[in-house]
KOLPA-650850 format. One record per residue: residue number from 0; x, y, z of N, C-alpha, C in turn. Coordinates in Angstrom, 3 decimals, decimal comma, padded with zeros to 6 digits. Atoms other than C-alpha are relative to their C-alpha. Layout:
<rs>
<NUM; <X; Y; Z>; <X; Y; Z>; <X; Y; Z>>
...
</rs>
This chain:
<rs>
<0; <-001,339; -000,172; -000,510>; <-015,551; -028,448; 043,287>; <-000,034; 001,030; 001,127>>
<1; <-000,336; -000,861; -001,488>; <-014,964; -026,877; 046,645>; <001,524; 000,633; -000,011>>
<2; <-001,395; -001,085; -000,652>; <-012,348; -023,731; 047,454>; <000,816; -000,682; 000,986>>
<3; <-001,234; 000,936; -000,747>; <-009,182; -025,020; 049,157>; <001,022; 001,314; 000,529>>
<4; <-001,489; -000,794; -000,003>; <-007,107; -022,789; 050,693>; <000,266; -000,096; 002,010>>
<5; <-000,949; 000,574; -001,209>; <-004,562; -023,648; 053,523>; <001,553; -000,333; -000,770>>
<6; <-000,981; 001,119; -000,195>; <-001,609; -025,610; 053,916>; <000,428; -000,388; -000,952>>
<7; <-000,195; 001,252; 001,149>; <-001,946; -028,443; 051,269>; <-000,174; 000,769; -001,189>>
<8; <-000,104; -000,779; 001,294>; <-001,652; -025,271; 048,750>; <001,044; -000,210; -000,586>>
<9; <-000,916; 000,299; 000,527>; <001,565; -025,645; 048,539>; <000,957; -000,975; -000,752>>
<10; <-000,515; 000,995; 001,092>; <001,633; -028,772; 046,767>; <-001,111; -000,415; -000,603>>
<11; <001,190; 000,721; 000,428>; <-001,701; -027,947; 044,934>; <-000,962; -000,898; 000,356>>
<12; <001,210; 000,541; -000,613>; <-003,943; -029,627; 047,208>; <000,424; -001,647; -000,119>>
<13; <-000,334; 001,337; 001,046>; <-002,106; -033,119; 046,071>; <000,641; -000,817; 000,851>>
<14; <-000,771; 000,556; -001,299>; <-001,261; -035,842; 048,268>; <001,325; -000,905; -000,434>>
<15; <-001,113; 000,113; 001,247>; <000,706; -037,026; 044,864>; <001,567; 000,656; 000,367>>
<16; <-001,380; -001,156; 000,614>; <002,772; -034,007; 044,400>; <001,000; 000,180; 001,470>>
<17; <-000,451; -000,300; -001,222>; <003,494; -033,684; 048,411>; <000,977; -001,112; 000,697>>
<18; <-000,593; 001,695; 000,112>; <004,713; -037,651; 048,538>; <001,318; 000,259; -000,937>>
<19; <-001,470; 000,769; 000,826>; <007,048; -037,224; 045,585>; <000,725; 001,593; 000,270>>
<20; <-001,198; -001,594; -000,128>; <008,734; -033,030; 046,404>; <000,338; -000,440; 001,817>>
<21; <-000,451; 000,314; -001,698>; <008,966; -034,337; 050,679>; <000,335; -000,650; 000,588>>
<22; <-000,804; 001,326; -000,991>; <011,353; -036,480; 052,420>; <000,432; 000,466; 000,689>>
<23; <-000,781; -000,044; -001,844>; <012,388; -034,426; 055,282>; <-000,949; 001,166; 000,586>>
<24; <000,715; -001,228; -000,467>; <010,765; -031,541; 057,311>; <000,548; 001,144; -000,546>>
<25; <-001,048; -001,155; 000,901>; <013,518; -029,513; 056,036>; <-000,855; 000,421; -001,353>>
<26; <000,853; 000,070; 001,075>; <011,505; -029,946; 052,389>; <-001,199; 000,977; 000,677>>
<27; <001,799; -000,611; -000,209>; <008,004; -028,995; 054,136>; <000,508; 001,099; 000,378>>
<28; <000,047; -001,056; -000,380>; <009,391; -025,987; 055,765>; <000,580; 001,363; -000,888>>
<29; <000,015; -000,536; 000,984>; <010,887; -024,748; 052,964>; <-000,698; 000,250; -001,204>>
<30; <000,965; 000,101; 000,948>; <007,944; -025,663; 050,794>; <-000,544; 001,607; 001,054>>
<31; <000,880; -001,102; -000,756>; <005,732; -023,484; 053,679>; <001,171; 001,041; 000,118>>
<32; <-000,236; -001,125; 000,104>; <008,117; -020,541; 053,537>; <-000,235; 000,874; -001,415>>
<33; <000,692; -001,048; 001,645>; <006,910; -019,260; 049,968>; <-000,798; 000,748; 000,370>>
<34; <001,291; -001,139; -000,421>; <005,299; -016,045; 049,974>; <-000,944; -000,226; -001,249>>
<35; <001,191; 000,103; 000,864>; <003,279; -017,520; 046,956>; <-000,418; -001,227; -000,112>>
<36; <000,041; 001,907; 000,349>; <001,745; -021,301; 046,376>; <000,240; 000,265; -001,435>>
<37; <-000,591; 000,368; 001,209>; <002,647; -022,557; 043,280>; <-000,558; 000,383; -000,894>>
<38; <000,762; 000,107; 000,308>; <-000,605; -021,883; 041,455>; <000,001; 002,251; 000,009>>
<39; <000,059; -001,343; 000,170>; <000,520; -018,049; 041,993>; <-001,161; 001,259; 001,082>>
<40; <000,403; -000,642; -001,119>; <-001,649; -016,786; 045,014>; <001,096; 000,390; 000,741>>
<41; <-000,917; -000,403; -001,282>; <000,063; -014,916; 047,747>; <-000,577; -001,027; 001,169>>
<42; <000,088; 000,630; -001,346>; <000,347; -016,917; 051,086>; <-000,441; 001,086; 000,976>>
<43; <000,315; -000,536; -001,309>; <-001,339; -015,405; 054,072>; <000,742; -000,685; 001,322>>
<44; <-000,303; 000,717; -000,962>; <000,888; -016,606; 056,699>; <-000,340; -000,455; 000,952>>
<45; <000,856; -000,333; -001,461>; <-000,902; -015,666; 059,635>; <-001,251; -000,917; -000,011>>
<46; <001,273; 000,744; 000,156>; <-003,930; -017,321; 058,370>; <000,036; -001,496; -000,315>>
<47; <000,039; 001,556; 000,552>; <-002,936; -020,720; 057,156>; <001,316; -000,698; 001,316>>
<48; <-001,114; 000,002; -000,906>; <000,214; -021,006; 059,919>; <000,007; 000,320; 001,174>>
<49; <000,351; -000,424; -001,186>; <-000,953; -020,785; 063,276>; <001,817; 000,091; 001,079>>
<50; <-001,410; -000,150; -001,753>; <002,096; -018,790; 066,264>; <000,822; -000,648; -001,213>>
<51; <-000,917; 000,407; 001,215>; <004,453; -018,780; 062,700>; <000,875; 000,483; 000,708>>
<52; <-001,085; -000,695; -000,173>; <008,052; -017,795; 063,394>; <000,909; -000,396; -001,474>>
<53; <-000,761; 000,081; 001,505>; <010,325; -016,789; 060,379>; <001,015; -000,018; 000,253>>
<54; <-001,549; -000,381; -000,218>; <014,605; -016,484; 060,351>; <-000,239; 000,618; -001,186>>
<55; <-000,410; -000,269; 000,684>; <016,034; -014,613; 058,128>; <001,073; 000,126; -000,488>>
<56; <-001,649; 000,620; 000,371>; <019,002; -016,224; 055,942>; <-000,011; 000,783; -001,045>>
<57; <000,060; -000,609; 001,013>; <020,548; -014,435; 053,271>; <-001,045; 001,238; -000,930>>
<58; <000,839; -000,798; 000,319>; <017,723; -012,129; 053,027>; <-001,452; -000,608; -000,490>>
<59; <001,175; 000,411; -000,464>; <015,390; -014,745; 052,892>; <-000,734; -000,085; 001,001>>
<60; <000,752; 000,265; -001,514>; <012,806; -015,758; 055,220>; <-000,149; -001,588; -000,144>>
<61; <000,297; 001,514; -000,164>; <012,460; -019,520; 056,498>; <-000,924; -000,015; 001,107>>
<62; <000,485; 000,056; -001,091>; <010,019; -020,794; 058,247>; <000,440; -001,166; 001,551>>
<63; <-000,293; 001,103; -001,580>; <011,024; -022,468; 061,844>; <-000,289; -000,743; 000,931>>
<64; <001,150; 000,545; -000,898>; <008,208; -023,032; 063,777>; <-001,805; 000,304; -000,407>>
<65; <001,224; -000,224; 000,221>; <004,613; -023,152; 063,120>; <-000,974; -000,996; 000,801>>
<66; <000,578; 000,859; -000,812>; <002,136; -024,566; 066,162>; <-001,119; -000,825; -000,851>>
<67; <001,286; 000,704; 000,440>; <-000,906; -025,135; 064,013>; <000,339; 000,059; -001,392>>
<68; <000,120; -000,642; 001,044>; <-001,517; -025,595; 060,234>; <-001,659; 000,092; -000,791>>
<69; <001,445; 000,156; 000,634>; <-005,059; -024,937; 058,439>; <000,002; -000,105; -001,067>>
<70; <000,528; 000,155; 001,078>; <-006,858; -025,615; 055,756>; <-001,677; -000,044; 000,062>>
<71; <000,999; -000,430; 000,055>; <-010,115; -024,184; 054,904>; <-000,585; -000,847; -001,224>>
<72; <000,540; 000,692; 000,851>; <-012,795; -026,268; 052,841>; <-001,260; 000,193; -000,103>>
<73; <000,784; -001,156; 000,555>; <-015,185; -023,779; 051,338>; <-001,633; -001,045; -000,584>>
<74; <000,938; 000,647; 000,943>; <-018,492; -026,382; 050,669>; <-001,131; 000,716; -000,731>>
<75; <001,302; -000,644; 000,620>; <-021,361; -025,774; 048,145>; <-000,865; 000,582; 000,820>>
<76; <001,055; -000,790; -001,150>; <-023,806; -023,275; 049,659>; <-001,171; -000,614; -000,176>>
<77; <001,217; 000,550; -000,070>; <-026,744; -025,205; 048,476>; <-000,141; -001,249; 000,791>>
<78; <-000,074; 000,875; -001,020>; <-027,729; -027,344; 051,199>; <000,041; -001,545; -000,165>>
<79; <000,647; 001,237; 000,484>; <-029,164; -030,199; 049,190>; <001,414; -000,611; -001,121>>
<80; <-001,412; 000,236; 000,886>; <-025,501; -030,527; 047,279>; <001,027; -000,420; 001,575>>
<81; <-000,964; 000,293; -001,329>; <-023,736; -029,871; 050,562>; <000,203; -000,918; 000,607>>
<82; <-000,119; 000,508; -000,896>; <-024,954; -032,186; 053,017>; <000,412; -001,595; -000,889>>
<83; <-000,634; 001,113; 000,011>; <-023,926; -035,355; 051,229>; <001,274; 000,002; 000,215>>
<84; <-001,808; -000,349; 000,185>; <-020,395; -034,111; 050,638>; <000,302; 000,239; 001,376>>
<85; <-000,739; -000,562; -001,566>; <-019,915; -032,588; 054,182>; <000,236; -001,733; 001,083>>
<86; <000,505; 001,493; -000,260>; <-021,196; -036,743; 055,323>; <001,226; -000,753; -000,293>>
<87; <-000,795; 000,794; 000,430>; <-018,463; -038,000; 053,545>; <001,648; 000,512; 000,156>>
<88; <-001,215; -000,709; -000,371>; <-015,555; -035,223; 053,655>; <-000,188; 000,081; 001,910>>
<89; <-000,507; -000,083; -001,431>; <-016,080; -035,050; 057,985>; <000,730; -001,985; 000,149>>
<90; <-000,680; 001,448; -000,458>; <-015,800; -039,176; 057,943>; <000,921; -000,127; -000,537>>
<91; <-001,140; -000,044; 000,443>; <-012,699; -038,776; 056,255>; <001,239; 000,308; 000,749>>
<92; <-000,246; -000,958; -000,705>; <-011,633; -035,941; 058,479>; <000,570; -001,000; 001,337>>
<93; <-000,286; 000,806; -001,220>; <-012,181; -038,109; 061,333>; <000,804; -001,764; -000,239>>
<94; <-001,109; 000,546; 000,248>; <-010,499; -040,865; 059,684>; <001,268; -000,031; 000,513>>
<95; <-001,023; -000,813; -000,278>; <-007,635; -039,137; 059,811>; <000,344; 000,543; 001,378>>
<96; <-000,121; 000,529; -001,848>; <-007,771; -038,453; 063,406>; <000,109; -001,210; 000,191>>
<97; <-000,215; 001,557; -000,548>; <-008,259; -041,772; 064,078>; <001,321; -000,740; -000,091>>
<98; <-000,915; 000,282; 000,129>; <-005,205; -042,659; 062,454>; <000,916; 000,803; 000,504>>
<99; <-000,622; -000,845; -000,584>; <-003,116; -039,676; 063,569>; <000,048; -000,889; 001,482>>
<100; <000,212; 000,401; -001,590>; <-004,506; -041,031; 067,387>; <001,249; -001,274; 000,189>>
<101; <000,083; 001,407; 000,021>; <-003,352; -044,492; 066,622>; <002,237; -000,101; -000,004>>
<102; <-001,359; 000,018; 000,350>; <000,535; -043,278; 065,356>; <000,713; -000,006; 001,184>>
<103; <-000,463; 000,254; -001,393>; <002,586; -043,882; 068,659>; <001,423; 001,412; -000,383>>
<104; <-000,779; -000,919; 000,204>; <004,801; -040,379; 068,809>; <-000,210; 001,203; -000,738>>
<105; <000,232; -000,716; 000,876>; <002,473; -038,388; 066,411>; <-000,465; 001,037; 000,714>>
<106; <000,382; -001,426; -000,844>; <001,779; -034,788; 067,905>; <-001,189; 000,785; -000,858>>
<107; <001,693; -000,709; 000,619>; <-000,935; -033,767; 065,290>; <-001,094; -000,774; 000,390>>
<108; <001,438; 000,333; -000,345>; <-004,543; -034,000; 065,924>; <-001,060; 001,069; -001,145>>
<109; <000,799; -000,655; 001,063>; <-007,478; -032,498; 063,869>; <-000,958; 000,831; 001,019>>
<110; <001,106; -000,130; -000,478>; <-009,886; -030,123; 065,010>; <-001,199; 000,628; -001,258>>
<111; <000,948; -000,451; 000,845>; <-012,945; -029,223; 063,032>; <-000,938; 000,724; 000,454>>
<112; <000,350; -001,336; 000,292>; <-014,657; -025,922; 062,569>; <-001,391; -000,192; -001,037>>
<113; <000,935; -000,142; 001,037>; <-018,168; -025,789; 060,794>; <-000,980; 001,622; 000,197>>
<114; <001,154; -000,901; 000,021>; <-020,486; -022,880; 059,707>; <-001,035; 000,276; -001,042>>
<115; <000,522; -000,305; 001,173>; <-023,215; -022,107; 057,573>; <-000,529; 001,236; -000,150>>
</rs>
């Protein structure tokens, strides 16, 4: 099992749980204004929310704008575990671009980040 932390925390990593709590942006931006994911970590804003901007209603905070969002995907350090998984999680990755590319009006894109 690989470390997860970003974004897709806030609905547990779950493409389930994110499908059945989100039907408007309104939903996602109020999901991403929690200062904790669900699972009881604190949110790093700065780090998972790239150029964030907050309001503040009622003494909450909302979030309004956010240019980028990340998600970090922590693989096994042993190489001989790793490299199949990394083989199969980038063609995924790029999947996902591909389709993103393909959506006529879609403004996300993926970029990918590796290190060992």
């Amino acid at each position: 099992t690989c470390n997860i932390v970003g974004i897709s925390g806030f609905w547990n990593d779950s493409t389930a749980i994110f499908e059945e709590e989100i039907t408007s942006d309104d939903d996602a931006r109020q999901a991403m204004s929690d200062e904790y994911f669900p699972f009881g970590r604190p949110v790093d804003r700065d780090q998972i929310i790239g150029y964030n901007r907050f309001a503040t209603e009622n003494g909450d905070e909302f979030l309004t704008y956010g240019k980028s969002y990340v998600t970090v995907i922590e693989l096994p350090e042993n190489e001989d575990e790793a490299k199949p998984f990394e083989k199969k999680a980038l063609d995924r990755v790029l999947d996902l671009q591909a389709s993103w590319k393909s959506e006529r009006g879609n403004d996300f894109h993926v970029e990918i980040v590796s290190d060992r």
